[in-house]
KOLLUM-376114 format. One record per residue (C-alpha): residue number from 0; y, x, z. Coordinates in steps of 0.02 Angstrom, whole numbers, padded with zeros to 5 digits. Example, Ala and Ser with C-alpha at 12.3 -4.5 7.8 and 13.67 -1.06 7.14 Angstrom:
2
   k     c2     c1     c3
   0 -00225  00615  00390
   1 -00053  00684  00357
This chain:
433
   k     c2     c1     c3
   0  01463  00872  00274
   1  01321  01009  00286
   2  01315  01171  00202
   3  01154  01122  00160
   4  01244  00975  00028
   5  01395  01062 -00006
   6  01298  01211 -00099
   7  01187  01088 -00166
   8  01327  01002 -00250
   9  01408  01149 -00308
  10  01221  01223 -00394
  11  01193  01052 -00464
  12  01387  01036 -00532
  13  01378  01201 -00590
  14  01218  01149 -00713
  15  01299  00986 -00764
  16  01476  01083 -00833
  17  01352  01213 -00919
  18  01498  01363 -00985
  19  01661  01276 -00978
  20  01745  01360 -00877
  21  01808  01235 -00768
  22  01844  01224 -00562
  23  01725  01128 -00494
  24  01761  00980 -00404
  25  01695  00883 -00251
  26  01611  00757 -00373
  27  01606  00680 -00525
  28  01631  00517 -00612
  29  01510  00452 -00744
  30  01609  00334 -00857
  31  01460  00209 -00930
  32  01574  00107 -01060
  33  01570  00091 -01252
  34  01742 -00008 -01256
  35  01876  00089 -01340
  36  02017  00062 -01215
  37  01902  00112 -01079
  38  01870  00269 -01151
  39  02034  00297 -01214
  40  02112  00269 -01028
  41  01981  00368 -00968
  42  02024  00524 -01084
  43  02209  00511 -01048
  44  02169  00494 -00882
  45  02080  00661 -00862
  46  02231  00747 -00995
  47  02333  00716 -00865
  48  02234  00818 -00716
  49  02140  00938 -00817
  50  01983  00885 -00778
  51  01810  00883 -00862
  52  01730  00702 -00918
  53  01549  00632 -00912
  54  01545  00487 -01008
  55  01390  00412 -01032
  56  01313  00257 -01150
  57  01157  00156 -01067
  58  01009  00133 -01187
  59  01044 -00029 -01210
  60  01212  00004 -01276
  61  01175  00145 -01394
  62  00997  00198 -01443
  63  00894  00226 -01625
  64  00921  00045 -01667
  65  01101  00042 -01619
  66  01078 -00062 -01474
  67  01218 -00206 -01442
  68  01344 -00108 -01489
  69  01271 -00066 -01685
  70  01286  00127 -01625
  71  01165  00257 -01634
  72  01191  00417 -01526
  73  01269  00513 -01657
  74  01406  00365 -01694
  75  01423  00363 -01489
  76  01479  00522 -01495
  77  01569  00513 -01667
  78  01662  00380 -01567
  79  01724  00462 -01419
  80  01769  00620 -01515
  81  01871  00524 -01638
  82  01974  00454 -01481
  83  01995  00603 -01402
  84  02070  00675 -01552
  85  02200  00513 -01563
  86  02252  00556 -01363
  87  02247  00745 -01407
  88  02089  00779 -01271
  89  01995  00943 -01300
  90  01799  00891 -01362
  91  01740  01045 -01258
  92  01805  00962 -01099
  93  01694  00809 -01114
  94  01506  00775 -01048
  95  01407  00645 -01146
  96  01269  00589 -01052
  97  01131  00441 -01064
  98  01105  00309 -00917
  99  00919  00235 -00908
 100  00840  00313 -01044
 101  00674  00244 -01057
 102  00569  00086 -01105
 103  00689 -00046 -01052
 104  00755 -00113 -01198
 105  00572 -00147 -01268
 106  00492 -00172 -01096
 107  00441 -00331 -01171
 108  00326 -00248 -01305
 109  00157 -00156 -01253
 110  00184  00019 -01148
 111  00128  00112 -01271
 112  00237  00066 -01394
 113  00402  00033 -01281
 114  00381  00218 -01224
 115  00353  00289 -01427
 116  00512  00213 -01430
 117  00588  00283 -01292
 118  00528  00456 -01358
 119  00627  00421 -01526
 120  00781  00373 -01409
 121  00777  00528 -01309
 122  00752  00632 -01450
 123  00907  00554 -01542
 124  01021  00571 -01395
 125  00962  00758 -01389
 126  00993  00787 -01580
 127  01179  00700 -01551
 128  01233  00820 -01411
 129  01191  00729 -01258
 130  01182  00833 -01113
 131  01136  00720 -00946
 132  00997  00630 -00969
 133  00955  00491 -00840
 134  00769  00485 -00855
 135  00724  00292 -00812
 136  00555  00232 -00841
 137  00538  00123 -00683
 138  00506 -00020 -00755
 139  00336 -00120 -00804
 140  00325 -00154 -00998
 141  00219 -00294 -01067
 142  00048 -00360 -00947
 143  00126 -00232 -00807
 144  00182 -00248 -00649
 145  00371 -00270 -00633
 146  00392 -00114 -00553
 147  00262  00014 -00554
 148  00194  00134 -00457
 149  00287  00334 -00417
 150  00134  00413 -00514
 151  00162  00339 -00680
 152  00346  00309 -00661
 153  00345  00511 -00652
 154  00219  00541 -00778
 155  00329  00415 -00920
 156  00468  00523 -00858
 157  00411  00695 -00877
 158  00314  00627 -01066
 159  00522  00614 -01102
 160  00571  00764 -01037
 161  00430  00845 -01139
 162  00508  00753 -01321
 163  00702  00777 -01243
 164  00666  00986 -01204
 165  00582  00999 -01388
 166  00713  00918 -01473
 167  00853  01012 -01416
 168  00721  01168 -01441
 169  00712  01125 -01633
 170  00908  01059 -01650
 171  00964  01204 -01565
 172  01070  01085 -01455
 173  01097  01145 -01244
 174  00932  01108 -01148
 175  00974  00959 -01054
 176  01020  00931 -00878
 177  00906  00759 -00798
 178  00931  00644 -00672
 179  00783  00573 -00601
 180  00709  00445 -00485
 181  00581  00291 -00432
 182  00712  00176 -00352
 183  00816  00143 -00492
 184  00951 -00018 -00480
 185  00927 -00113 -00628
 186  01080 -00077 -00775
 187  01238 -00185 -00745
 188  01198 -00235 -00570
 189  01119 -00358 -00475
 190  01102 -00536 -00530
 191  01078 -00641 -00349
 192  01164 -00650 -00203
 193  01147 -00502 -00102
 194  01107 -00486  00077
 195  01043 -00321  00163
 196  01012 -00199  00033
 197  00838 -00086  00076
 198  00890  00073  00087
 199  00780  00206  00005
 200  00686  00282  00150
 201  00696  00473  00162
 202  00514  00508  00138
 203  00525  00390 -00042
 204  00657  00525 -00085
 205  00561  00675 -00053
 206  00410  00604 -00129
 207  00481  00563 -00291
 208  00545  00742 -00304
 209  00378  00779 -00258
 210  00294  00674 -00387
 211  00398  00731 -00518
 212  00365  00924 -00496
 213  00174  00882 -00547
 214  00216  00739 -00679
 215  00300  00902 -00747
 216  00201  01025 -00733
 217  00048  00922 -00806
 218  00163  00884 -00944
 219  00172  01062 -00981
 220  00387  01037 -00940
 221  00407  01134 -00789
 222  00533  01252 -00829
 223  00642  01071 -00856
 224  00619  01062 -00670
 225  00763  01185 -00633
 226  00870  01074 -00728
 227  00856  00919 -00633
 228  01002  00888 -00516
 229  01016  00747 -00468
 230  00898  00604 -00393
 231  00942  00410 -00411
 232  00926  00320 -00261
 233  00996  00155 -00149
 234  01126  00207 -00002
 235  01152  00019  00020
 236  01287  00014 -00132
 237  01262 -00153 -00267
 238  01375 -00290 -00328
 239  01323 -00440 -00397
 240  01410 -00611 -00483
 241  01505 -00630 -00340
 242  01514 -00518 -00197
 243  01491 -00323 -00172
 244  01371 -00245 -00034
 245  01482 -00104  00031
 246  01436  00041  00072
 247  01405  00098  00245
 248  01370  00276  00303
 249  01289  00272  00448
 250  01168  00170  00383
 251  01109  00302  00257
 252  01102  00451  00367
 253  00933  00480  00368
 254  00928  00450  00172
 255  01071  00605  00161
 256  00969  00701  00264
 257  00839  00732  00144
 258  00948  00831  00038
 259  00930  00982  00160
 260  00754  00993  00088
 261  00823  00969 -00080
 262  00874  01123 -00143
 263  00991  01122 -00301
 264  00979  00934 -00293
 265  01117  00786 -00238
 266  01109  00609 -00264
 267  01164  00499 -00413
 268  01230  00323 -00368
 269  01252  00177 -00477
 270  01320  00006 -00464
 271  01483  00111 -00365
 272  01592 -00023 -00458
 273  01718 -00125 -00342
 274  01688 -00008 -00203
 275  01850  00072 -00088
 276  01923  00237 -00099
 277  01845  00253  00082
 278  01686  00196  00037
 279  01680  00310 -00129
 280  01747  00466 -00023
 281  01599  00453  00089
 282  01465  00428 -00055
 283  01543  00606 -00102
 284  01553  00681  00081
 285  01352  00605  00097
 286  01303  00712 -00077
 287  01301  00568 -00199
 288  01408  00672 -00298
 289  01392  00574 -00461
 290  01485  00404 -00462
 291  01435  00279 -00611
 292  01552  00152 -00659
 293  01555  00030 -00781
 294  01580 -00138 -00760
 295  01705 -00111 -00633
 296  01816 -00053 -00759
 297  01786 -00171 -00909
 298  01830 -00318 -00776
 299  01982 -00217 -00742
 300  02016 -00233 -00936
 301  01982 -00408 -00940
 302  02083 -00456 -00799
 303  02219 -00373 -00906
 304  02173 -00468 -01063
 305  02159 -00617 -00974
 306  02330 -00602 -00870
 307  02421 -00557 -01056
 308  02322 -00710 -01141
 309  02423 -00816 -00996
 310  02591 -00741 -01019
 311  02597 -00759 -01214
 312  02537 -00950 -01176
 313  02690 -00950 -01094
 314  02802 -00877 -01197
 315  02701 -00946 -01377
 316  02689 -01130 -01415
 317  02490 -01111 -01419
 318  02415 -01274 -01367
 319  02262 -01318 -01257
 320  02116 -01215 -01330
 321  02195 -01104 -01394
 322  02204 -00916 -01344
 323  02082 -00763 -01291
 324  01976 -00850 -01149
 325  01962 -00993 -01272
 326  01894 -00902 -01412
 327  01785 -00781 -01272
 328  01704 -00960 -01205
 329  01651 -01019 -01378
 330  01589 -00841 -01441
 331  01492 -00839 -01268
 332  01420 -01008 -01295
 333  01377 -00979 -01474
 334  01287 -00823 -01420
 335  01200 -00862 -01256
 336  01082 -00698 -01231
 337  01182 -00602 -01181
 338  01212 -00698 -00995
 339  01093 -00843 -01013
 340  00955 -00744 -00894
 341  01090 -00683 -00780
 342  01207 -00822 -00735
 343  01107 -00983 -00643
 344  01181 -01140 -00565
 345  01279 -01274 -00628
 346  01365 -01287 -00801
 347  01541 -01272 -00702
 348  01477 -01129 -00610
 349  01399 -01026 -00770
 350  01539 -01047 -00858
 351  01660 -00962 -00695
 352  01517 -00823 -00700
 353  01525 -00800 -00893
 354  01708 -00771 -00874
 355  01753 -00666 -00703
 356  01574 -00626 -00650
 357  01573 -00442 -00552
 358  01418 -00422 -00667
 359  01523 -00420 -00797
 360  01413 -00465 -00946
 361  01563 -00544 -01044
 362  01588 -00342 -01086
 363  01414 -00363 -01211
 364  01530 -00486 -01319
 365  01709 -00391 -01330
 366  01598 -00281 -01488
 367  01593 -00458 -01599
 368  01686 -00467 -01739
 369  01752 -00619 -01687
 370  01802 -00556 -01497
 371  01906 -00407 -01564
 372  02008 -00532 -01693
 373  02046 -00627 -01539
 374  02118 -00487 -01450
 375  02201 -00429 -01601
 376  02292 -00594 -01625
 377  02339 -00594 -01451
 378  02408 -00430 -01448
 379  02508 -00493 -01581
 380  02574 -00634 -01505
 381  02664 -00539 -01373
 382  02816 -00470 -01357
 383  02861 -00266 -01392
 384  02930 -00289 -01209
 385  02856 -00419 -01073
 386  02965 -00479 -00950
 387  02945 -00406 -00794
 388  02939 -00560 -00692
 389  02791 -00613 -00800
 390  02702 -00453 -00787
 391  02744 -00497 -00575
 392  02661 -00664 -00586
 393  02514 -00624 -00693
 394  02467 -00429 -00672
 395  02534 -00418 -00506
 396  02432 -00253 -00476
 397  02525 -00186 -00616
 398  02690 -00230 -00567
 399  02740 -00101 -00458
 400  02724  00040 -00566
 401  02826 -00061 -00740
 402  02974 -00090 -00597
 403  02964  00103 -00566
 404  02932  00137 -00742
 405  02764  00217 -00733
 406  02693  00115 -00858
 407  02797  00017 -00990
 408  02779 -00181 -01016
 409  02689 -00170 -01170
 410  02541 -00270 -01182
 411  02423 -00091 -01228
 412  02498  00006 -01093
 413  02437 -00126 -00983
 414  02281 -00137 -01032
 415  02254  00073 -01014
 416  02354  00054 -00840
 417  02234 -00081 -00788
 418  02075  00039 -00809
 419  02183  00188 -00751
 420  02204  00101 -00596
 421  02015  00056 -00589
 422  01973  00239 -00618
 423  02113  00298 -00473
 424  01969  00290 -00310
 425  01867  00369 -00402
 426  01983  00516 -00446
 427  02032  00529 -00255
 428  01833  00524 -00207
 429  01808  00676 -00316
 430  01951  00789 -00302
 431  01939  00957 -00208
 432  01986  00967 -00031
């Protein structure tokens, strides 16, 4: 690791934890989840070291409309300060940031439009508190090209910036910190099979910085410049339905290298989900000091759910049809837009997608009404105390640590210890050295 990264990591950390007063560490990990046991292992999670959070809701998730969730900005954050109160985790201690805030959820309506609305989403996550802003405007809204070109990605970008920096102006909320960048992965992962992943080539890097700094400063925004930290591009890291492109260092050295021109700025990297402890300790070492997750650890949950929805089949007279991924196929079917565009094939393939895809877009449905009874009822149907050799044949990751009696055999302290262990990589990634 250069000096060059290491005191680029530490300027750009130091913006991002603003005055709390914290160490900082190596890295960080951005938690992109809405579900309440997510965010409630996360928060216990960090309790337990003393660490700072970033959590962070995607615009689809959370904007002005409520996205697929029904929550606005100011109910996201409502939310997660209502849980750490229940797990006893200080409010001060916790980063709320916004992944791919831009046109996307309206890309399908004129630009013009989509990006009004964008402004109104940017704005509200300002006025709620949010303090990371992922600026994403990448993508081509109605009669545009899929992906457009650096010039006008920057220029949608830095038109955000400008609402984002006079909101928090009038609010009287923290100026934000922003991520930026032109070769965004698209929310929630890939949906084909990958091959070799193009990494992005050092001179793309440079010139979206580049590009930026005048989309800014024609904007009128450059002060906002000193608060970027972070740029968003590929090091060769994506999973899709069913496989995960690792990552591999050497292949992104000359990608890493750029950052020695970068001053104050690292690298943000999404899709991390399913990745090593290896392969997340050398995203770190390379400067891709934030880490998104999501996915990764809802399909930890779900496993979880899934294993439990087994075990009280087992123990329960429930008959055929019956039980969690019973009720999760009909809601699914019932409610196809969610994963109709993203899972292809046959019917008996779509249907093993909708239910243990890596994409994980089952996590859109576990919101519904409907979804949460089901889990209720299961929870219900279980035992106060599993039986261990149960818990051995269907949670098998969890096993170990109920036999040494780090985590009891109750069905919810399975469920956090299923995310916990999701999160654990990610914790060793970060950590000082």
């Amino acid at each position: 690791m250069s000096a060059v990264i290491d005191q680029n990591r530490q300027t750009a950390l130091a913006k991002l934890f603003g005055e709390r007063g914290r160490p900082l560490p190596r890295g960080i990990t951005s938690v992109c989840s809405a579900h309440p046991l997510v965010i409630e292992a996360t928060l216990r999670h960090a309790a337990r070291r003393g660490d700072v959070v970033l959590i962070e809701a995607t615009c689809n998730q959370v904007n002005q409309e409520g996205g697929y969730t029904g929550m606005k900005p100011m109910d996201f954050r409502a939310f997660i300060e209502r849980i750490a109160t229940e797990v006893g985790f200080p409010a001060n201690r916790i980063i709320l940031g916004g992944d791919h805030l831009g046109p996307n959820p309206w890309r399908k309506l004129a630009a013009e439009d989509a990006m009004a609305r964008a402004e109104a989403m940017v704005t509200a996550y300002v006025e709620a508190g949010f303090e990371k802003l992922h600026l994403d405007t990448s993508m081509g809204c109605a009669g545009e090209p899929v992906a457009l070109a650096d010039e006008l990605t920057a220029a949608r970008a830095a038109r955000l910036a400008k609402a984002a920096e006079e909101a928090a102006r009038r609010s009287g909320r923290r100026l934000p910190v922003y991520v930026i960048g032109t070769e965004v992965p698209p929310p929630g992962g890939a949906t084909h099979a990958l091959d070799e992943l193009e990494i992005t080539r050092r001179e793309a890097a440079l010139r979206t910085r580049d590009v930026h700094h005048q989309a800014f400063a024609e904007a009128g925004v450059s002060p906002a410049l000193e608060r970027v930290i972070a740029i968003v591009v590929q090091p060769g890291v994506e999973f899709g339905n069913a496989n995960v492109a690792l990552y591999r260092p050497e292949r992104a050295q000359k990608l890493i290298s750029a950052l020695d021109e970068m001053k104050g700025l690292l690298f943000e990297a999404h899709s991390t989900d399913y990745q090593p402890t290896a392969a997340l300790s050398a995203l770190v070492d390379g400067g891709f000091a934030i880490l998104k997750v999501g996915p990764g650890l809802t399909f930890a949950l779900r496993e979880a759910l899934y294993g439990l929805d087994a075990i009280a089949g087992i123990l329960g007279d429930g008959g055929p049809g019956s039980g969690l991924a019973a009720a999760m196929e009909e809601i699914m079917l019932a409610e196809p837009s969610h994963w109709a565009g993203h899972y292809g094939g046959t019917a008996d393939e779509q249907r093993l997608q909708r239910h243990f895809s890596y994409s994980d877009r089952i996590r859109y449905y576990w919101p519904n009404a409907r979804a949460a009874a089901a889990v209720d009822e299961l929870l219900a149907r279980l035992p106060d105390e599993i039986p261990e050799t149960l818990i051995s044949q269907h949670l098998a990751r969890l096993y170990p640590n109920v036999v040494e009696k780090r985590v009891a055999p109750k069905a919810r302290d399975l469920c956090l210890a299923a995310v916990d262990a999701a999160l654990a990589p990610y914790v060793t990634a970060t950590a000082p050295r």
